[in-house]
C-alpha positions in Angstrom: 8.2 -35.4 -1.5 11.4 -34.4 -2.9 9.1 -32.6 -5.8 7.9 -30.6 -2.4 11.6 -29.6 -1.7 12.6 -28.4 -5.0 9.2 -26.1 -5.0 10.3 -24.5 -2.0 14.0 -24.0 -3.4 12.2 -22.4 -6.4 10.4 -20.2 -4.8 12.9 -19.1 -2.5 15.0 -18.3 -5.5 12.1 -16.3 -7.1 11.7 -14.7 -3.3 15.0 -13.1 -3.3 15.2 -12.3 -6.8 12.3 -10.2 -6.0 14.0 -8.8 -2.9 11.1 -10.5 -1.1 13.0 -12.0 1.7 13.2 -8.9 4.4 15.2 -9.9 6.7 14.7 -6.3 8.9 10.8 -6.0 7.8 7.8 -6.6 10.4 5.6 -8.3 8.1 5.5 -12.0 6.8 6.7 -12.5 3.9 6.5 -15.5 2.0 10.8 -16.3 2.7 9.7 -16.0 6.0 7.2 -18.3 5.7 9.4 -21.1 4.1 10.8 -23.4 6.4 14.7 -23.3 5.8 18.4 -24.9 7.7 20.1 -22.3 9.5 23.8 -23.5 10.4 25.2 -22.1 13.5 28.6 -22.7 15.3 31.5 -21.1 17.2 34.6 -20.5 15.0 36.2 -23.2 14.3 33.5 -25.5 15.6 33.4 -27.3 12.0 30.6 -25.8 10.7 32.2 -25.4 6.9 33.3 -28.9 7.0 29.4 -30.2 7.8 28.6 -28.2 4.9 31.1 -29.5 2.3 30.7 -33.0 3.5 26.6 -32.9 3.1 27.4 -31.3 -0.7 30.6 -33.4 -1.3 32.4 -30.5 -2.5 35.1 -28.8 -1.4 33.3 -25.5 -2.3 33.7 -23.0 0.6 36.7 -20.0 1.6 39.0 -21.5 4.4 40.9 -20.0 6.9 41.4 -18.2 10.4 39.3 -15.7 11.9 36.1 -14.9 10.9 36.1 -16.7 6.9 32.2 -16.4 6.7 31.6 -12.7 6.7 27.9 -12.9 4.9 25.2 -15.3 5.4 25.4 -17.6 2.5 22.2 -19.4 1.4 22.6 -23.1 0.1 20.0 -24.6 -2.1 21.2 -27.9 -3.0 18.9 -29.5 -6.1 19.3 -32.8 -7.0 19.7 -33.6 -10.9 19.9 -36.8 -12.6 22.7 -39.4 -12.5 25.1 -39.0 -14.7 24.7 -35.2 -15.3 27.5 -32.9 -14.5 27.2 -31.2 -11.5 27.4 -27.4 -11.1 27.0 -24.0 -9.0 25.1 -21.0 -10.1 25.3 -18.0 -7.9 21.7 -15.3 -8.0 24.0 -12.7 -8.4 25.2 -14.1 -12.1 22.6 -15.7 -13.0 23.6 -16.8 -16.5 27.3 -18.1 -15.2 27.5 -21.7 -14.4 30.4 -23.0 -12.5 31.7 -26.5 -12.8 34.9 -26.1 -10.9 34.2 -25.8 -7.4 37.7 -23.9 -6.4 36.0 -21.2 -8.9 32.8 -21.6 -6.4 35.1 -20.7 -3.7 36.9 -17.7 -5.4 33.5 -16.3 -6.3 32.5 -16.2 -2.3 35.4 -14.4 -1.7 34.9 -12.1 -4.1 31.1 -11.3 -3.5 32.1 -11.0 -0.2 34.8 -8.5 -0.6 32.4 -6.7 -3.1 29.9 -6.3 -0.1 32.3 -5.4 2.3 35.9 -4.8 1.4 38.9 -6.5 2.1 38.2 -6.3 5.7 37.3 -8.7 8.9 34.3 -6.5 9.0 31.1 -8.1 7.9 27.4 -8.1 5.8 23.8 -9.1 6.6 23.6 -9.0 3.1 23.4 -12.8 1.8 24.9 -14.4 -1.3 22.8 -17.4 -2.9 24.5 -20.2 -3.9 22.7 -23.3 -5.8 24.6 -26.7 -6.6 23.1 -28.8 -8.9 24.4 -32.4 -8.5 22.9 -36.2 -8.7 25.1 -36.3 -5.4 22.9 -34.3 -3.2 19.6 -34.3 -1.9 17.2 -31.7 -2.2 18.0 -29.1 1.0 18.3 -25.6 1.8 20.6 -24.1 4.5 21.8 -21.2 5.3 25.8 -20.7 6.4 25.8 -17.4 9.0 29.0 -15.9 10.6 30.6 -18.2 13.0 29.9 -17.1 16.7 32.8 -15.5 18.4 33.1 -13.8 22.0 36.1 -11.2 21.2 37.1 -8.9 18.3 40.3 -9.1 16.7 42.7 -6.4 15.1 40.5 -4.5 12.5 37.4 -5.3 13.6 34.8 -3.3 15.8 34.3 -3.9 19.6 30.2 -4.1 18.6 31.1 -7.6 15.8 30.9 -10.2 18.7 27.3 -8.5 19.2 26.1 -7.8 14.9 27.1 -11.2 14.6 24.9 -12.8 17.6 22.4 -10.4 16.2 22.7 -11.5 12.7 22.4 -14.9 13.5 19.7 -14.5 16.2 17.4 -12.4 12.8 17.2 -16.0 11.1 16.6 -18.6 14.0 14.2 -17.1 15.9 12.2 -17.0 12.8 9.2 -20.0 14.0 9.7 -21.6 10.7 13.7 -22.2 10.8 15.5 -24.9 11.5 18.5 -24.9 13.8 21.0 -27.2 12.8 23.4 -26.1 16.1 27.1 -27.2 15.3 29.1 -28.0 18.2 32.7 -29.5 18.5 33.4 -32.5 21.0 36.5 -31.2 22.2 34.5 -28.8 24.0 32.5 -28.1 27.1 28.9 -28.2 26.0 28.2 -25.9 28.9 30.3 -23.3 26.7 29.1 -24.0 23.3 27.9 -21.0 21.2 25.4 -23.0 19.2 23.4 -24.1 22.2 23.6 -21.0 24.1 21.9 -18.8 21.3 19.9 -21.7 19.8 18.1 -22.0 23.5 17.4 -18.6 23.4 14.8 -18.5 20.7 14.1 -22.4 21.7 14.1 -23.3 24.7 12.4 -26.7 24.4 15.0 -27.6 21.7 11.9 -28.4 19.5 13.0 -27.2 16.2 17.2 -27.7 17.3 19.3 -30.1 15.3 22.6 -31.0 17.2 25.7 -32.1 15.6 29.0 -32.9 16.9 31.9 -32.5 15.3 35.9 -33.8 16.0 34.6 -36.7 17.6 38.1 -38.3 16.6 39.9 -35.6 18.1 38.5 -35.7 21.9 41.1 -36.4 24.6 42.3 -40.1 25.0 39.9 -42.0 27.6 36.8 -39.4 26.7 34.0 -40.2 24.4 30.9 -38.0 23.3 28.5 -41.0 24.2 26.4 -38.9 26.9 26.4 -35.9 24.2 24.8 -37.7 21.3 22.4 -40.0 23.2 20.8 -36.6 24.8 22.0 -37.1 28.4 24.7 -34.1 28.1 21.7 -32.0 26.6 17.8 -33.3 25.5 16.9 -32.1 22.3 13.9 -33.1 20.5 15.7 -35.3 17.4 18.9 -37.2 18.2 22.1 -35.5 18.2 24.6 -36.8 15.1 28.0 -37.0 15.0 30.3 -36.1 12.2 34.2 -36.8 11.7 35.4 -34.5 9.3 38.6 -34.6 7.1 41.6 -33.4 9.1 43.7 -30.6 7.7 46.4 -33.3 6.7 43.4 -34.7 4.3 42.7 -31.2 3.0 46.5 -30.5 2.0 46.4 -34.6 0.5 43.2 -33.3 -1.1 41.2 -36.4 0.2 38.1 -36.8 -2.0 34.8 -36.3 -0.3 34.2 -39.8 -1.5 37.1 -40.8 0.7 36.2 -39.2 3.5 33.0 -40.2 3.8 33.9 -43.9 3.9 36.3 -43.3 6.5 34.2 -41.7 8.6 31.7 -44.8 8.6 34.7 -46.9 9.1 35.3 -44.7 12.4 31.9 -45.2 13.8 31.8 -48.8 13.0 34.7 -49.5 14.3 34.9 -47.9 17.3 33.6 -49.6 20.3 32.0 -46.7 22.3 29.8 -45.6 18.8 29.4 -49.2 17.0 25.6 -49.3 18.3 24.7 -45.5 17.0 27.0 -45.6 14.1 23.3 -46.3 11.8 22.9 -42.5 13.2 26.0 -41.2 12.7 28.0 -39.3 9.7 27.4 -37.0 6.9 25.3 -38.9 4.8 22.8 -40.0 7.4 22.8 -35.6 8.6 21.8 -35.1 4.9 19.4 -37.8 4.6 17.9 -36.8 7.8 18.2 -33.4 6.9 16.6 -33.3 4.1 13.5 -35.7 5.0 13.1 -33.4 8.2 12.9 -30.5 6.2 10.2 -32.4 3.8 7.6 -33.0 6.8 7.9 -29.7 8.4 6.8 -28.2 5.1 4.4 -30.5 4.3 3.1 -29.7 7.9 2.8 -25.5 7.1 1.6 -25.4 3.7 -1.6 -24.7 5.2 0.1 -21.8 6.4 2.2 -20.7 3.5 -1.0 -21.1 1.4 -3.0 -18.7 3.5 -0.2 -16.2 4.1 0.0 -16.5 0.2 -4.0 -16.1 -0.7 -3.6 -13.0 1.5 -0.6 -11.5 -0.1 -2.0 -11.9 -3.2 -5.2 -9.8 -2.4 -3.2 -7.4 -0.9 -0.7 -6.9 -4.0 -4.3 -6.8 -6.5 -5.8 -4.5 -4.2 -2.5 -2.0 -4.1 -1.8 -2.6 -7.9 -5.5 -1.6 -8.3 -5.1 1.3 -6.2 -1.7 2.1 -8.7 -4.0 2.1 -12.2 -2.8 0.7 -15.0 -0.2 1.4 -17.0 -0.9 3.8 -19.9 -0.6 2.4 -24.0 2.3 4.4 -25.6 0.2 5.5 -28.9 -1.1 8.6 -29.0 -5.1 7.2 -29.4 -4.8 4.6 -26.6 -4.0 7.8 -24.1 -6.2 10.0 -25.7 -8.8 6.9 -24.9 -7.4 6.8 -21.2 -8.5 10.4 -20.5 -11.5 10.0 -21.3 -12.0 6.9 -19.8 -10.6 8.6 -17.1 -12.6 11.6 -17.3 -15.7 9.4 -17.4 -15.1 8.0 -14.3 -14.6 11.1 -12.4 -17.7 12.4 -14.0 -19.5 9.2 -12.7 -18.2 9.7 -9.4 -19.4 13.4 -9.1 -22.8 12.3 -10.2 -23.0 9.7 -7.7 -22.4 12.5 -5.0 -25.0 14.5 -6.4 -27.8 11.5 -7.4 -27.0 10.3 -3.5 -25.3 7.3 -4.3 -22.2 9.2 -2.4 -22.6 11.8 -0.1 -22.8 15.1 -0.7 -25.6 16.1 -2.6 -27.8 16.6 0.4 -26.2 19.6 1.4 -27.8 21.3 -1.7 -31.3 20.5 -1.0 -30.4 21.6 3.0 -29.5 25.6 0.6 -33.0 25.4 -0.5 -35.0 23.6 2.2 -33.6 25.8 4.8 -30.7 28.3 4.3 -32.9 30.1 1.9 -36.1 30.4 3.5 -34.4 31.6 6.3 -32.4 34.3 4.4 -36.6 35.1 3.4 -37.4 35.2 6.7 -34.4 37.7 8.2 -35.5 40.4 5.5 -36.2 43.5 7.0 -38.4 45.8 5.5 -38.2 49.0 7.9 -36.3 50.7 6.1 -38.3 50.8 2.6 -42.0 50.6 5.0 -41.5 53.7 7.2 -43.6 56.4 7.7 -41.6 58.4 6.0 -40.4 56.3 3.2 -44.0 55.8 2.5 -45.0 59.1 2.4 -41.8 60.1 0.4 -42.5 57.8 -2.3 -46.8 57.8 -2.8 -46.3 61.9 -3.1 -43.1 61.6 -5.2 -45.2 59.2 -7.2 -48.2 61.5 -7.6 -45.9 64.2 -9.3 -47.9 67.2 -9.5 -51.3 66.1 -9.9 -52.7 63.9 -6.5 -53.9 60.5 -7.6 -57.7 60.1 -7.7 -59.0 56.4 -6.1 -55.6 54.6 -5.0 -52.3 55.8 -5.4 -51.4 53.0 -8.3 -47.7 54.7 -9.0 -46.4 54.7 -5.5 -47.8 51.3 -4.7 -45.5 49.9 -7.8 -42.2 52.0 -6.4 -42.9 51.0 -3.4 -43.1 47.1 -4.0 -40.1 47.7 -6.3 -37.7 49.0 -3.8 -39.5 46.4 -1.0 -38.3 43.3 -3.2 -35.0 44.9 -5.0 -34.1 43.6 -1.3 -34.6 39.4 -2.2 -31.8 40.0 -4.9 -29.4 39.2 -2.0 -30.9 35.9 -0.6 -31.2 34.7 -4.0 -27.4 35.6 -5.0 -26.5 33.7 -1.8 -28.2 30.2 -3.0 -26.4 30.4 -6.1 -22.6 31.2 -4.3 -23.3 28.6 -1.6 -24.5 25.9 -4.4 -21.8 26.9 -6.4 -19.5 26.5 -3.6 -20.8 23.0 -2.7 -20.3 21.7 -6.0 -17.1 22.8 -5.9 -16.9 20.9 -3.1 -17.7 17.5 -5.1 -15.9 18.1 -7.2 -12.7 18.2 -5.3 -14.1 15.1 -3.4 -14.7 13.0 -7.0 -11.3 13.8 -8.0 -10.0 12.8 -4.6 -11.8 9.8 -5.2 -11.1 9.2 -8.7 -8.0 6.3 -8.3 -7.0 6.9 -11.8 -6.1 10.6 -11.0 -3.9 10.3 -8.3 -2.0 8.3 -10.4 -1.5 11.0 -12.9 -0.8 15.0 -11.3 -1.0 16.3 -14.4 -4.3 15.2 -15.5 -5.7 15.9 -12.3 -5.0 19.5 -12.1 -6.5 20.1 -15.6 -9.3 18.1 -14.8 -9.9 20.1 -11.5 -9.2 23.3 -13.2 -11.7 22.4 -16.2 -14.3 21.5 -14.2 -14.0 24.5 -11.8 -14.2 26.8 -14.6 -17.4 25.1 -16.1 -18.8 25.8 -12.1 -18.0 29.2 -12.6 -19.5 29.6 -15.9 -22.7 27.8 -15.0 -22.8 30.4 -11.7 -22.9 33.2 -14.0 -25.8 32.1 -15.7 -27.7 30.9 -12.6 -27.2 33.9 -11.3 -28.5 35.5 -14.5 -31.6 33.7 -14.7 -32.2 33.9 -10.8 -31.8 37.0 -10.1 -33.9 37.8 -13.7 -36.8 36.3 -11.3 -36.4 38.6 -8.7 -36.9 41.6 -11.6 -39.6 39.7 -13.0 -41.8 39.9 -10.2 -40.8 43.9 -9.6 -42.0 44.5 -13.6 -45.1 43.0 -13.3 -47.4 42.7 -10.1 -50.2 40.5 -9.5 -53.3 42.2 -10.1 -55.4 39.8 -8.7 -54.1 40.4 -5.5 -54.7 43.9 -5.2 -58.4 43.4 -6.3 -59.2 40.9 -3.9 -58.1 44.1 -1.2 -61.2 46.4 0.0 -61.3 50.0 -1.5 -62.2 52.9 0.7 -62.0 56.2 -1.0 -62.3 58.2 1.9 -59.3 57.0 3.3 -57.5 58.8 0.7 -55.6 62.0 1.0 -57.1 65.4 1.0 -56.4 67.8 -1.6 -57.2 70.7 0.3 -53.8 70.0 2.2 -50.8 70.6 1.9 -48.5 68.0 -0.6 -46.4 66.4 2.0 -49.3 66.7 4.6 -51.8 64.7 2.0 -52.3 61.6 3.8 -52.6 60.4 7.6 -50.7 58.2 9.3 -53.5 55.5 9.1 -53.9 55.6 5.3 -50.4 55.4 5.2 -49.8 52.4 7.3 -52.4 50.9 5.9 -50.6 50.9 2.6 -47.3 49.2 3.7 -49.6 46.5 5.1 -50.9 45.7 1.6 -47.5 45.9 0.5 -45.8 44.0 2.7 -48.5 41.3 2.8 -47.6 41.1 -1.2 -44.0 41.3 -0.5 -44.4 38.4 1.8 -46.6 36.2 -1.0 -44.1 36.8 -3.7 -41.1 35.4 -1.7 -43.5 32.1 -0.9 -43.7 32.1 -4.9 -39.3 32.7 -5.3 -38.8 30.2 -2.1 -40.1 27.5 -4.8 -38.7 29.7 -7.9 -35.5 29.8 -6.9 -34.5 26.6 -6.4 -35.7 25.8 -9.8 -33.9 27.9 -11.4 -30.6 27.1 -9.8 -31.2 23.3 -10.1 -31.6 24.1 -13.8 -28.7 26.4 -14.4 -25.8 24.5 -12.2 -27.0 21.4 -10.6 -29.0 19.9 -14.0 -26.0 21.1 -16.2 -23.0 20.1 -14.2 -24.1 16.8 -14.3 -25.0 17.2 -18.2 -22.1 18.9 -19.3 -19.3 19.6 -16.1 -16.5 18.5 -18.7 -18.1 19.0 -22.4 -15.4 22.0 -23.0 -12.5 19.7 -21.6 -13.4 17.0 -23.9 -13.6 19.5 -27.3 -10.3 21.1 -26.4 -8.7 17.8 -25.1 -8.9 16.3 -28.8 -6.9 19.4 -30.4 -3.7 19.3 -28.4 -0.4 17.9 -29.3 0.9 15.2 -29.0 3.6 16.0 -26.7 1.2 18.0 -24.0 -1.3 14.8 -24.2 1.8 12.9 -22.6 2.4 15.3 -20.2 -1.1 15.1 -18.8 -0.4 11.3 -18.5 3.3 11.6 -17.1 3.3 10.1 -13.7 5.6 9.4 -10.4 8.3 7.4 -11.7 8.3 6.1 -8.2 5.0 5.1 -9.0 5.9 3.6 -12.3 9.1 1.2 -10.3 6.4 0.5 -7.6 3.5 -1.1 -9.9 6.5 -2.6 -11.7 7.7 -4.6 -8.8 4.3 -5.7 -7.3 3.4 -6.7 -10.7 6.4 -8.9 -10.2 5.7 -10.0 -7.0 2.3 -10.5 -8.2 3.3 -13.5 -10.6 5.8 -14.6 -8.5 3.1 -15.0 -5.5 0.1 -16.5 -8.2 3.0 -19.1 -9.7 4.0 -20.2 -6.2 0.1 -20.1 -5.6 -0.6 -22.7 -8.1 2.5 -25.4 -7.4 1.9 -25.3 -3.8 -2.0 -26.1 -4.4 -1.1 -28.6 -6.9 1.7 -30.5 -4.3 -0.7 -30.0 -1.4 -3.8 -31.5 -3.6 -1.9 -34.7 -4.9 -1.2 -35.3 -1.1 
């Protein structure tokens, strides 16, 4: 079990080394999750002298007023016998202290660092670890002593940042409340067990302890008080006699003291039949094997809260991308690995893996043969247009059987008049796969972790769009003219010929033909107007498909990837020059990472061996 403690010590260490201990944060972290000792008292209830007699050192800053200005956190690790014992503060880690009154000064000093030579005082908490064969394995936590007024030089708001401070670590579910209280004193008034019933009632996770038993009132005893009639709490309270300040100035060893205090309880008729419960050594003993089974009881806890942290910090560091090789070939290999994936991603959009490419086929499948459809033709089959154009046609000789030349002008200047549709199917592809492209970059993880590379990636592959528009346009619009240079003949043969509905030549040139033979030729020509946009409706498409949707996905960033491998070195690290908020961010959850897989494994291997 003690293997269990030390775990927990060592990952608390790693925790706050980290800065993974928020005390202000909303989440769970895995300090949270640890159970730990939280010392609380009133001022001069005692509470430094319970702490240097469970160590056995004198080791902490004395005096009046408020002496504990920061929380101080305790790990106590116990080494072999016969090794020198020592303190090692987080804050230097490399410094080990074997004098103790150096232990002391260095408090006072990292105090005073945090907060001045003041009264005022500091959530912020020093770590302390002593390493001694004269310890058991433990971990508490020393907070401010309580106090109900503020003296000269501190705020009217410290009686309430202290209760506050204090109240941030015990109402944690997984903290102990070891609630020191003096015996000289009304328990009714003791700070301890006012706050400490506050975040538990029940007194299921409260730890009493009574100090200056020896100094009660002549005729009084603390009987009632530590046999839970005073005040029930779940585990038995303990008493503690502590060296008096006459021992401190005599320097009394801690060796000393202790045997006089079991001499006390022994030998003193009201507290001979708990004095097996009583003293220093029996609060660290119990301590200590208190702290063992709660842990033990919420490793299934702290194993789940750690599985999930884990996936979380993967999923984030994922999310971050990797960190980029220094040499120049190892970042020219990450943009175009880079590349590649963006590339895969805009495919995937377009092949319907992603969505997206739908909207294309929706262009030709609907927007197009509507655009067909709202073609109006009035304009070029009037009356009048009609006539204009089969007598311009005829020049100055009337045509003989069917008047050939102003069929052709007409039908040219009928479907000029598609050229628009078909322009608008290549804009509104090209705008769509502009679209996908902005989505697939959006998408790409890799390029949100690197601006730079993202806008010339976005940029490239805009300009290949544009290029590839062009020549869709080009070729689709080269259609359009293709079926205005050469009609089909077979159309016009299948039609029935009627000479005599052709014009007289007796008349007059612009009185040639009647209205009938003229209507009856923009019916033939719309009707072959009409059957060549059924042939571009299927044209078209093609066409486009071939030009932009077929060679985006062929070649979107071919000219990236030519003029990516001629620039210099120094503009290739530009393109992979990222947040350095970023860089500090994957830096620490890579941290946390191993800190969170390392305390992964021991736990497993102490809960499995169970």
């Amino acid at each position: 079990m003690e293997n269990l403690i030390s775990l927990v010590n060592k990952i608390q260490r790693a925790c706050t080394a980290l800065g993974d201990h928020g005390e202000a944060t909303a989440l769970p972290t895995l300090w949270d999750s640890l159970p730990a000792i939280a010392v609380v008292g009133g001022q001069s209830s005692g509470k430094s002298s319970v702490l240097e007699s469970v160590v056995g050192k004198d080791f902490l800053p004395r005096g009046s007023g408020i002496v504990t200005r920061r929380p101080l956190v305790l790990q106590l690790q116990k080494i072999e016998e016969g090794s020198r014992e020592y303190g090692e503060f987080l804050h230097l880690p490399k410094k080990k202290f074997y004098d103790f009154a150096a232990v002391r000064k260095e408090i006072q000093d990292e105090t005073d660092r945090e907060t001045g030579r003041s009264r005022m005082i500091s959530s912020v908490p020093i770590h302390l670890s002593i390493y001694s064969p004269n310890v058991v394995n433990l971990t508490l936590i020393d907070l401010p002593g309580l106090t109900k007024v503020a003296v000269e030089g501190q705020p009217d708001s410290i009686v309430h940042d202290i209760e506050d401070m204090v109240r941030s670590y015990i109402e944690k579910p997984n903290c102990i409340i070891l609630a020191i209280t003096p015996a000289n004193q009304d328990l009714a008034t003791s700070d301890a067990i006012k706050i400490s019933r506050e975040v538990d009632p029940n007194g299921e996770r409260t730890i009493g302890v009574l100090t200056k038993i020896d100094l009660m009132d002549k005729g009084t005893d603390a009987v009632d008080m530590l046999e839970g009639r005073a005040y029930k709490l779940k585990f038995p309270w303990i008493g503690v006699v502590n060296r008096s300040q006459a021992d401190i100035n005599k320097n009394v060893d801690m060796i000393a003291a202790r045997r006089s205090e079991r001499d006390y309880f022994s030998n003193t008729p009201e507290y001979r039949h708990l004095a097996h419960r009583m003293g220093s050594e029996h609060l660290a003993k119990m301590l200590s094997k208190h702290l063992e089974t709660v842990i033990q009881s919420k490793i299934p806890g702290i194993q789940s809260l750690i599985n999930k942290t884990i996936a979380e910090l993967e999923a984030e560091l994922s999310r971050l991308g990797k960190p980029i090789a220094a040499e120049d070939g190892g970042k020219l290999y990450a943009i175009m690995e880079i590349c590649r994936s963006f590339d895969q991603i805009f495919k995937d959009h377009l092949d319907g893996v992603r969505p997206g490419g739908d909207k294309i086929y929706n262009v030709f499948d609907n927007q197009l043969p509507a655009a067909l459809k709202r073609l109006q033709f009035d304009k070029q089959l009037s009356m009048e247009n009609i006539r204009k154009l089969i007598t311009e046609a005829d020049g100055y000789q009337p045509h003989l059987i069917a008047p050939e030349q102003g069929y052709r002008r007409l039908i040219e200047s009928t479907l000029t008049t598609i050229r628009g549709p078909a322009e608008a199917a290549v804009d509104t592809v090209h705008s769509l796969l502009k679209d996908l492209v902005h989505k697939a970059i959006s998408e790409t993880l890799e390029l949100k972790q690197y601006p730079g590379l993202r806008a010339e990636v976005g940029s490239a592959a805009i300009d290949s769009l544009d290029r590839m528009r062009e020549e869709s346009k080009k070729a689709t619009l080269q259609l359009v003219d293709m079926e205005c240079g050469y009609l089909t003949v077979d159309f016009f043969r299948k039609l029935p010929h009627d000479v005599d509905k052709g014009g007289n030549p007796t008349h007059s040139l612009f009185d040639r033909y009647n209205d009938s033979y003229l209507r009856r030729i923009g019916t033939t020509v719309l009707s072959y107007v009409h059957m060549v946009c059924a042939t571009l409706r299927h044209s078209i498409p093609k066409s486009i498909v071939y030009c932009q949707v077929r060679e985006a996905k062929r070649s979107l960033l071919d000219h990236f990837f030519t003029e990516i491998g001629k620039i210099e070195p120094k503009r290739l690290s530009s393109l992979l020059n990222e947040d350095p908020a970023v860089m500090e961010r994957r830096g620490a959850l890579a941290k946390r990472l191993e800190l969170y897989r390392s305390a992964q494994d021991e736990i497993d291997a102490v809960a499995w061996s169970k």
